[in-house]
N, C-alpha and C positions, 0 to 999 in steps of 0.2 A: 306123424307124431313128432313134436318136439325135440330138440336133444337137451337133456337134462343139463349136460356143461355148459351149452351155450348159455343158458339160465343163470348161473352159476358166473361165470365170465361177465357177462352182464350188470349182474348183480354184483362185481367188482367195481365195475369201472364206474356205476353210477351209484352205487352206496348203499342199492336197495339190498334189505337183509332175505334171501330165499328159503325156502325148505332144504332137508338134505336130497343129496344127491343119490340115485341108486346105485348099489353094489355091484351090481353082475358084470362089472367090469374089472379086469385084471389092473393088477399093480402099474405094467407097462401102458396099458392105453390112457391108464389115469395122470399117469406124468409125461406123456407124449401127447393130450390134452392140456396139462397145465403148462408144459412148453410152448406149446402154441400158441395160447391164450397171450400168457405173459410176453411174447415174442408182438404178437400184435398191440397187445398195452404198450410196451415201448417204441413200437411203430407211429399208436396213436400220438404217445406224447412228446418225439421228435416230432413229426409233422406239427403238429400245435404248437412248439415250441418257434419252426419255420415261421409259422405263420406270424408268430407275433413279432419276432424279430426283425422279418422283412415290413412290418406295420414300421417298427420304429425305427428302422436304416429311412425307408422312406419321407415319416419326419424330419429325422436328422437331417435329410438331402433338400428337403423342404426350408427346412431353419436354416440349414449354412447358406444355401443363396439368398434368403433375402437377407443374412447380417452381410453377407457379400457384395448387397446391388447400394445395402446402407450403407457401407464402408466407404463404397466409390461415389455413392453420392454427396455422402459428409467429406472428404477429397476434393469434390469437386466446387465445393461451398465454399470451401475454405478459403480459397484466391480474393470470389467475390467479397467473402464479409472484410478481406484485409483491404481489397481496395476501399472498400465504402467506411471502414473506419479512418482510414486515412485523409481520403478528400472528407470525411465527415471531422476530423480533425483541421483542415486546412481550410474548414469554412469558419474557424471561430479565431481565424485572422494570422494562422501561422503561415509558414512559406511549406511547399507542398514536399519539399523534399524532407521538412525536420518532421512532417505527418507522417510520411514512409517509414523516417528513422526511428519514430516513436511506435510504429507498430511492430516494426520486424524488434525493437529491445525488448518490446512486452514479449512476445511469442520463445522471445532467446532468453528470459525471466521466465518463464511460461514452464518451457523445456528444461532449464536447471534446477526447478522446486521437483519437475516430475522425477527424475533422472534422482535427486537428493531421497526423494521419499521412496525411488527402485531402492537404494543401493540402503536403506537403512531396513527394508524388507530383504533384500538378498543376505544380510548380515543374519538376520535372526533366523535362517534357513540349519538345522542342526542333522546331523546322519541319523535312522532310525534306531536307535541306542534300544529301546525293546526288541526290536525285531534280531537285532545283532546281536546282544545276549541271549534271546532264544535259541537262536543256532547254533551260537558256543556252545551253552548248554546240550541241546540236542546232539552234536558232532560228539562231545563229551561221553556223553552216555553209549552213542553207537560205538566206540572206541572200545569203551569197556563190555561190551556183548560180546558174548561167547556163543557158538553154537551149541545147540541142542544136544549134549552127547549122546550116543547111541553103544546097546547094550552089547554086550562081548559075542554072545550068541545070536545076533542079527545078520541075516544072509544080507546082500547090497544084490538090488539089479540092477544092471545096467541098460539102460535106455538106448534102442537102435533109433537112431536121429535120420530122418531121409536130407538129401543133400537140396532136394529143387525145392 
């Protein structure tokens, strides 16, 4: 025969709605069933959660090396296209050394507009000014919290603490 919680369990985790459960069980089996239950529901949905994660480390490991293998290719392009603009300058009748010198000033023009246009983005970079009055705020309020007071006639127990 069936067990009626497993039913029940089931019918959590996939959404189907079931009938009621039978009685003739005690208070303790019914929450050392729902403990279970619930204990394996969050089993399932770390593991689920593994799974996808490790799907998308694997993309990520996937994407970072090829902008990696682009990075060193585009690197390694670079030399070539400076030669070939150079003698590609020095075939329209100049001397091959003011070709070299006109490429490396473009690239050194090149590098000062990027380096201009960093430094006018690093300026506009400001501290999180919401996030930082939140906390203020916040810290403010715990400051002002008082404990719960407790009534004149309240015995206190003390908790034996094991040491391992």
């Amino acid at each position: 025969m069936s067990d009626p919680g497993r039913h029940a369990a089931d019918a959590v985790r996939t959404g189907v709605i079931v009938g009621p459960v039978s009685a003739d069980r005690s208070l303790g089996q019914l929450v050392a069933e729902a403990t279970t239950e619930l204990s394996g529901l969050v089993h399932d949905e770390i593991a689920l959660a593994k799974a996808e994660i490790r799907q998308d480390v694997k993309r990520g490991a996937i994407g970072g090396g090829a902008i990696a293998v682009a990075g060193v290719l585009a690197l390694f392009s670079l030399p070539v296209f400076s030669f070939a603009a150079a003698y590609g300058i020095h075939n329209w009748g100049l001397g091959l050394a003011w070709s070299f010198l006109i490429v490396g000033g473009a690239f050194v023009v090149l590098a000062g507009l990027l380096a201009g246009f960093a430094v006018r983005k690093f300026k506009k970079i400001k501290p999180p000014e919401k996030s930082i009055a939140s906390s203020k705020e916040s810290a403010s309020v715990l400051q002002n919290a008082k404990p719960h007071p407790r009534e004149v006639g309240q015995e206190t127990k003390s908790v034996a603490r094991s040491s391992a």
